[in-house]
C-alpha positions as CSV (number, residue, x, y, z in Angstrom):
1,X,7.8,18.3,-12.5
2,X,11.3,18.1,-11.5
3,X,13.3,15.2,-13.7
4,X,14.7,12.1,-11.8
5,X,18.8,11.5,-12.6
6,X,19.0,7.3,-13.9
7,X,15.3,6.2,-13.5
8,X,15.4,2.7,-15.1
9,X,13.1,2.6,-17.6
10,X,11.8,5.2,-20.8
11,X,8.7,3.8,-21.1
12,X,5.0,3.3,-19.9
13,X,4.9,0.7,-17.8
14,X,1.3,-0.1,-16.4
15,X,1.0,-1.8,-12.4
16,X,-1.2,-3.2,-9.9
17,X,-0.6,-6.0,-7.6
18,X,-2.6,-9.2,-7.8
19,X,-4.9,-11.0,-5.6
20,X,-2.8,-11.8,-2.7
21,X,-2.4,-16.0,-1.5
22,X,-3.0,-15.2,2.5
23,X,-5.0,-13.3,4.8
24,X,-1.7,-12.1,6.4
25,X,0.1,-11.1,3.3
26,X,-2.8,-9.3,2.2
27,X,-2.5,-7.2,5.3
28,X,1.0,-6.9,5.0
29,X,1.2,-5.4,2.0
30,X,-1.7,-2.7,2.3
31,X,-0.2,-1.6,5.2
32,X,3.0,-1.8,4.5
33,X,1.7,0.5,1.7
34,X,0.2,2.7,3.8
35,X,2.8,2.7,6.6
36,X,5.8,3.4,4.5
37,X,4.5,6.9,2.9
38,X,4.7,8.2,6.2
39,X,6.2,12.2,5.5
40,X,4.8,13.0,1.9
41,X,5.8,16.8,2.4
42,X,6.7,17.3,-1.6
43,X,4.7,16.8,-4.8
44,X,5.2,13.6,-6.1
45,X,5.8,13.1,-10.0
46,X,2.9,13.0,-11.8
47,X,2.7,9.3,-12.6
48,X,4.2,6.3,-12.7
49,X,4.5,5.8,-16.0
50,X,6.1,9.1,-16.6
51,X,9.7,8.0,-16.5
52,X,12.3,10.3,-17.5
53,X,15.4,9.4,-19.5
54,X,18.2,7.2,-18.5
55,X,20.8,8.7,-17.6
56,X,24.1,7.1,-15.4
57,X,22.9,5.7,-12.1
58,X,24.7,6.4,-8.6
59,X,27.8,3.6,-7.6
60,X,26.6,0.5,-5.5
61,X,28.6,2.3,-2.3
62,X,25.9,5.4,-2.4
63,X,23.2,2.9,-1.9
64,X,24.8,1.1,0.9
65,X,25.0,4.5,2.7
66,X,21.5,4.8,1.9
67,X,20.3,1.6,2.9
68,X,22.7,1.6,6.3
69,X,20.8,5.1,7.2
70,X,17.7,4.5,6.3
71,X,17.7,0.9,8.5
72,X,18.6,3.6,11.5
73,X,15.9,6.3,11.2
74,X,13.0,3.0,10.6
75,X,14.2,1.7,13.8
76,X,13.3,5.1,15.8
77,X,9.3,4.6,14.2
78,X,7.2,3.0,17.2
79,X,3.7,3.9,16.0
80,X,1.8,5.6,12.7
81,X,-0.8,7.0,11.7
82,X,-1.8,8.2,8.4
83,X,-4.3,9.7,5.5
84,X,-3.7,7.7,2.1
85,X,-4.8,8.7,-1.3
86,X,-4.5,5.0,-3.6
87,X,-4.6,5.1,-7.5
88,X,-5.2,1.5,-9.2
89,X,-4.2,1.9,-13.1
90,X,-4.8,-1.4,-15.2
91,X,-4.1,0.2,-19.0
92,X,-4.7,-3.3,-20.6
93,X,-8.4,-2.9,-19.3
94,X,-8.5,0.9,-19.6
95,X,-9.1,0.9,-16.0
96,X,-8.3,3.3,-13.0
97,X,-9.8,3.0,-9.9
98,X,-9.2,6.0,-7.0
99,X,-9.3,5.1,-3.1
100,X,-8.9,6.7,-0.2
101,X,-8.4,5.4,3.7
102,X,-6.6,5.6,7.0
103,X,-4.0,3.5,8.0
104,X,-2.5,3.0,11.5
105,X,0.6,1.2,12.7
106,X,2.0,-0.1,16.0
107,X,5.2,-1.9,16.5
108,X,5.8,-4.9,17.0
109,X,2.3,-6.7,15.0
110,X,-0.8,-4.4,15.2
111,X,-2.4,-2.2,12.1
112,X,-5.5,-1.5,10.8
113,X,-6.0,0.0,7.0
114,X,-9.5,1.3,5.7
115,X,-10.2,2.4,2.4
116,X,-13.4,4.0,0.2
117,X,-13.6,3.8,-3.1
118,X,-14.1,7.5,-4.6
119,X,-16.1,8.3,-7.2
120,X,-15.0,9.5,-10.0
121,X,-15.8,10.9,-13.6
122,X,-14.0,11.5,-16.8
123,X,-12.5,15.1,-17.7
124,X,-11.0,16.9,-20.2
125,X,-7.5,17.1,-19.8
126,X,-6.2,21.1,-20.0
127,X,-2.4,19.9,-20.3
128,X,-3.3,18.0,-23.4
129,X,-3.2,19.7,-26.7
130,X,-6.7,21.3,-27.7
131,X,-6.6,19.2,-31.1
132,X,-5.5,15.6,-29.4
133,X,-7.5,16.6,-25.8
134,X,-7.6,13.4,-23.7
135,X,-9.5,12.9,-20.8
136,X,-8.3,12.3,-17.4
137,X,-9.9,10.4,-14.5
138,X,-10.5,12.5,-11.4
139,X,-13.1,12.4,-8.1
140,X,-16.1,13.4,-8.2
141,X,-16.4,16.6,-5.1
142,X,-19.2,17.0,-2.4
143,X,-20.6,20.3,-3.4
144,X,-20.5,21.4,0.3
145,X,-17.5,19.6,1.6
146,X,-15.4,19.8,-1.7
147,X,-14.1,16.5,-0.4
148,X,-14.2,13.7,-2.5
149,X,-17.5,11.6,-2.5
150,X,-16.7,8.1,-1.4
151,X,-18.5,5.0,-0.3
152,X,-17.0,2.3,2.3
153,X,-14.7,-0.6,0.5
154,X,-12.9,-2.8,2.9
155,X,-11.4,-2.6,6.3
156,X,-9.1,-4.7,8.0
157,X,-7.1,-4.9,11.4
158,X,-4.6,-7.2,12.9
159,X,-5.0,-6.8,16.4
160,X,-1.4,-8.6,16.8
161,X,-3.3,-12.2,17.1
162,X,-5.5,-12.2,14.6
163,X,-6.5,-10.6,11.3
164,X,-10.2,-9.2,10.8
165,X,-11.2,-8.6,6.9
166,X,-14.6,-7.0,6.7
167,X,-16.2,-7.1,3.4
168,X,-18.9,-4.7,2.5
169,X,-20.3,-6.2,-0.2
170,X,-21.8,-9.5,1.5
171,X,-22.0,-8.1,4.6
172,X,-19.4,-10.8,6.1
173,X,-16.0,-10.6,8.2
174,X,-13.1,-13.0,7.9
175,X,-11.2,-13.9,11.0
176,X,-7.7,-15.7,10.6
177,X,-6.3,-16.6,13.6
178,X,-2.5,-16.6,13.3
179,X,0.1,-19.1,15.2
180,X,3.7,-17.0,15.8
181,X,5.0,-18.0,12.6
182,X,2.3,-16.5,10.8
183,X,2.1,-13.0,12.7
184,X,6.0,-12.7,11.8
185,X,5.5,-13.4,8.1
186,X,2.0,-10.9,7.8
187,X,4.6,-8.3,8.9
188,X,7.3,-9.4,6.1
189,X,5.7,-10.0,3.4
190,X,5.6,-8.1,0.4
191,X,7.8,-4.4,0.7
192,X,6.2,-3.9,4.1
193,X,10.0,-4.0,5.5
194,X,11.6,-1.8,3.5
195,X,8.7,0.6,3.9
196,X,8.2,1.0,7.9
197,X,10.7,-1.8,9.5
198,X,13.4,-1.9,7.4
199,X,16.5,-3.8,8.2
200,X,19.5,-4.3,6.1
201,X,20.2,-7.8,6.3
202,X,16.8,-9.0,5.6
203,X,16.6,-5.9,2.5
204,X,20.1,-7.8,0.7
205,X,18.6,-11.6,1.2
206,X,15.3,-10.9,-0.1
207,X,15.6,-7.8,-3.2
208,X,17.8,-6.7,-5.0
209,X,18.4,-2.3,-4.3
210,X,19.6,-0.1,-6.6
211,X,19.8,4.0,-6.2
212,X,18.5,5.2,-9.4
213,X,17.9,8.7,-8.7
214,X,18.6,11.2,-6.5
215,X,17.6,14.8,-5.9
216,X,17.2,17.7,-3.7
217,X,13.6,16.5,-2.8
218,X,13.8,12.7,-2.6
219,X,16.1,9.5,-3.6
220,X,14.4,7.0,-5.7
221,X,15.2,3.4,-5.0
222,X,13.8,0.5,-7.4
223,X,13.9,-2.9,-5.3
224,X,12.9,-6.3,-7.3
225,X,12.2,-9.3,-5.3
226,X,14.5,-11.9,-5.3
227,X,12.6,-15.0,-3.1
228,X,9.2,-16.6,-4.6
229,X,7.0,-15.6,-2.2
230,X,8.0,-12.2,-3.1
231,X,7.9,-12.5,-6.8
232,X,4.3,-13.4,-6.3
233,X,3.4,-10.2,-4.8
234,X,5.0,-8.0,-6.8
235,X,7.5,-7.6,-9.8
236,X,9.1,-4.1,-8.8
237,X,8.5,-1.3,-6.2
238,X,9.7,2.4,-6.9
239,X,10.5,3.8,-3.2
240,X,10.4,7.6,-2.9
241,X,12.6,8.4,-0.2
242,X,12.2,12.4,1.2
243,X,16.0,13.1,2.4
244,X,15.6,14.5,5.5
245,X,13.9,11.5,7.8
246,X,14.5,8.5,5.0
247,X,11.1,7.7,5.2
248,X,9.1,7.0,1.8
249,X,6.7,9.7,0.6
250,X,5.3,7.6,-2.5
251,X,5.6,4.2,-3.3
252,X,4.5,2.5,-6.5
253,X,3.9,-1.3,-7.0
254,X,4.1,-3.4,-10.2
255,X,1.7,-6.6,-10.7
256,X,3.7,-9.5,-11.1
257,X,2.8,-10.1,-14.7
258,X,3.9,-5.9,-14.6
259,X,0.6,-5.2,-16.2
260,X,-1.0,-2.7,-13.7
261,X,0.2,-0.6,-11.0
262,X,-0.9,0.6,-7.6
263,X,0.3,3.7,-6.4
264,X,0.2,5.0,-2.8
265,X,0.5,8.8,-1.3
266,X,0.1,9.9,2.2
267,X,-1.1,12.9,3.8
268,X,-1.7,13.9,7.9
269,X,1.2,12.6,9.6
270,X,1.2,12.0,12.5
271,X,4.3,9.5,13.6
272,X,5.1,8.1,17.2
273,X,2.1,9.5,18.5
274,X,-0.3,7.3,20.8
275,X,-2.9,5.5,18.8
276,X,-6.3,5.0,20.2
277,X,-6.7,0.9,21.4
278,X,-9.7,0.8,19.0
279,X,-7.9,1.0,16.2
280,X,-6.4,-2.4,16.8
281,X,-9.7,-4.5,17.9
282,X,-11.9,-7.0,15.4
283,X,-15.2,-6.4,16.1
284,X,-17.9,-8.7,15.4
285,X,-21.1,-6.5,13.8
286,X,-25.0,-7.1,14.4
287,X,-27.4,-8.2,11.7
288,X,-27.3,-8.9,8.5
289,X,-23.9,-9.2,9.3
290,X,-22.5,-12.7,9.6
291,X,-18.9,-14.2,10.8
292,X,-16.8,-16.5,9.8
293,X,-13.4,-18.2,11.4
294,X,-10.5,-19.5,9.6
295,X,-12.5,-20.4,6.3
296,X,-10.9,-23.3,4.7
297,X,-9.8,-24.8,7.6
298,X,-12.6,-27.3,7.5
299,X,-12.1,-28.5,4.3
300,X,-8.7,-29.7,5.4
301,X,-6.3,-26.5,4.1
302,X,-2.8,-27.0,6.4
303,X,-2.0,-23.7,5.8
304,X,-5.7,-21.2,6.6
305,X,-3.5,-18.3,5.6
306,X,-3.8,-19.2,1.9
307,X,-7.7,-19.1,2.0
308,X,-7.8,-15.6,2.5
309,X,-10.9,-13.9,0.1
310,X,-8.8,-12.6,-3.4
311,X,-8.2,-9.3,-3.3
312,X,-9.2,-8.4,-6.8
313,X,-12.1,-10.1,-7.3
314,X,-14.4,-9.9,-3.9
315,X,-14.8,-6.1,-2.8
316,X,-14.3,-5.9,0.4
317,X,-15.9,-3.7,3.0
318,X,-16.9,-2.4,6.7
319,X,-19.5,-2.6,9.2
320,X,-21.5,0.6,9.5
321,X,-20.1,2.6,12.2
322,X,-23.1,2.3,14.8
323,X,-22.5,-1.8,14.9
324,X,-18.7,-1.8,14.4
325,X,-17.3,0.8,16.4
326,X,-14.1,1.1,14.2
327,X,-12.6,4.4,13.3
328,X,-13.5,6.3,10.2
């Protein structure tokens, strides 16, 4: 594994976001996620945790070059379309969870984000020494497909008016209609704009940027929030940048208490290419399926966004594919 000049830390630092406070923010950043690893051509390191030594980072002015030519090659993205592979590590619960999905993108306020959770089983490690073998999570492998063997988690699509969550596990989809206001913030929350829309003047009022690495392969770039709503979605991001089209190839996210991590990778590219309508469309299943609009509205909540269904506790899946005719 090639070493990273000035990452910030030398320690293990364990990361995953918490249960987001709105429908819209809850899209934002799992798309935003899946949007921004849009041209994972290199290896990534192996983990998140795995930070090299400190070491002197680049000046302030090398970032603002950065930051000045990354807001130019996000602005020529129109559309995405990408393969994710998701890694959910929670060490104070000895926990890893392993996902993977699809996630599509159009410009200016419509995505879509599935993901399965993958199976997985516990395996001797062949890197660790034989006398202090540990064993490492990985997927469990069709024996025909070699693919990984997953089952359906969660799906959900903002058709640019409204957001559709399905959830799997109760058979039930969430429908949060969203005024203007609210369409423009389930787009910024979170790192979604430094990630697929990113602009410099909103990047310097709402995180603080800082180079920390830079190599032949990628530039690493550790943003912290500096606004609330921010800080409630997550501590610290490390943003893999590949050099040649500025566009992130891994991205990790700390937990606001910076007790777990999630970490994102991307694979099947396929950017500025015409997206199929369907992706884009809520769709109301059959039975046992039920529906439900703008929950918590009735009980007098000003704000609907904030009664979104917590990501963390409430798995959430899709309708079976003959009564929701949403992509796999």
């Amino acid at each position: 594994m090639e070493r990273v000049k000035g990452l910030v830390e030398n320690k293990e630092v364990p990361v995953v976001s918490r249960p987001m406070k709105s429908a819209a923010g809850f899209v934002a950043v799992a798309v935003m996620v899946s949007l921004a690893v849009v041209t994972a051509q290199e290896p990534a390191p192996k983990a998140a945790s795995a930070a090299p030594k400190q070491a002197a980072a680049p000046s302030p002015g090398r970032m603002e070059q950065l930051l000045t030519a990354w807001e130019g090659q996000s602005a020529k993205l129109r559309t995405l379309k990408v393969s994710l592979y998701r890694i959910d590590k929670s060490p104070e619960w000895d926990e890893e969870d392993h996902y993977e999905g699809t996630a599509a993108f159009e410009k200016p306020q419509r995505a879509f984000l599935d993901f399965r959770k993958v199976q997985t089983k516990l395996e001797a490690d062949p890197k660790a020494p034989k006398d202090a073998r540990k064993k490492k999570v990985v997927p469990v492998l069709d024996p025909v497909t070699k693919a990984p063997v997953a089952r359906s988690h969660e799906t959900i699509v903002c058709t640019g008016e409204e957001v559709w969550h399905y959830r799997y596990d109760v058979k039930q989809v969430f429908v949060y209609s969203l005024d203007k206001d609210q369409r423009k913030r389930a787009l910024e929350e979170g790192p979604l704009p430094f990630l697929f829309d990113m602009r410099a003047d909103e990047a310097h009022r709402r995180y603080e940027m800082a180079l920390q690495g830079e190599t032949e392969k990628f530039f690493l770039v550790v943003i912290k929030p500096k606004l609330q709503d921010d800080k409630e979605s997550f501590s610290r991001a490390w943003v893999f940048l590949e050099p040649k089209y500025l566009l992130p190839s891994r991205i990790v996210l700390f937990s606001p208490d910076g007790k777990s991590t999630k970490d994102f990778r991307v694979a099947n590219i396929q950017a500025n290419k015409v997206i199929e309508p369907r992706y884009f469309k809520g769709v109301a299943p059959g039975k046992p399926w039920t529906v439900e609009r703008n929950p918590g509205a009735a009980t007098g909540t000003k704000d609907t966004r904030k009664a979104a269904p917590a990501r963390g506790d409430q798995t959430a899946r899709r309708p079976a594919a003959e009564n929701a005719p949403l992509p796999r």
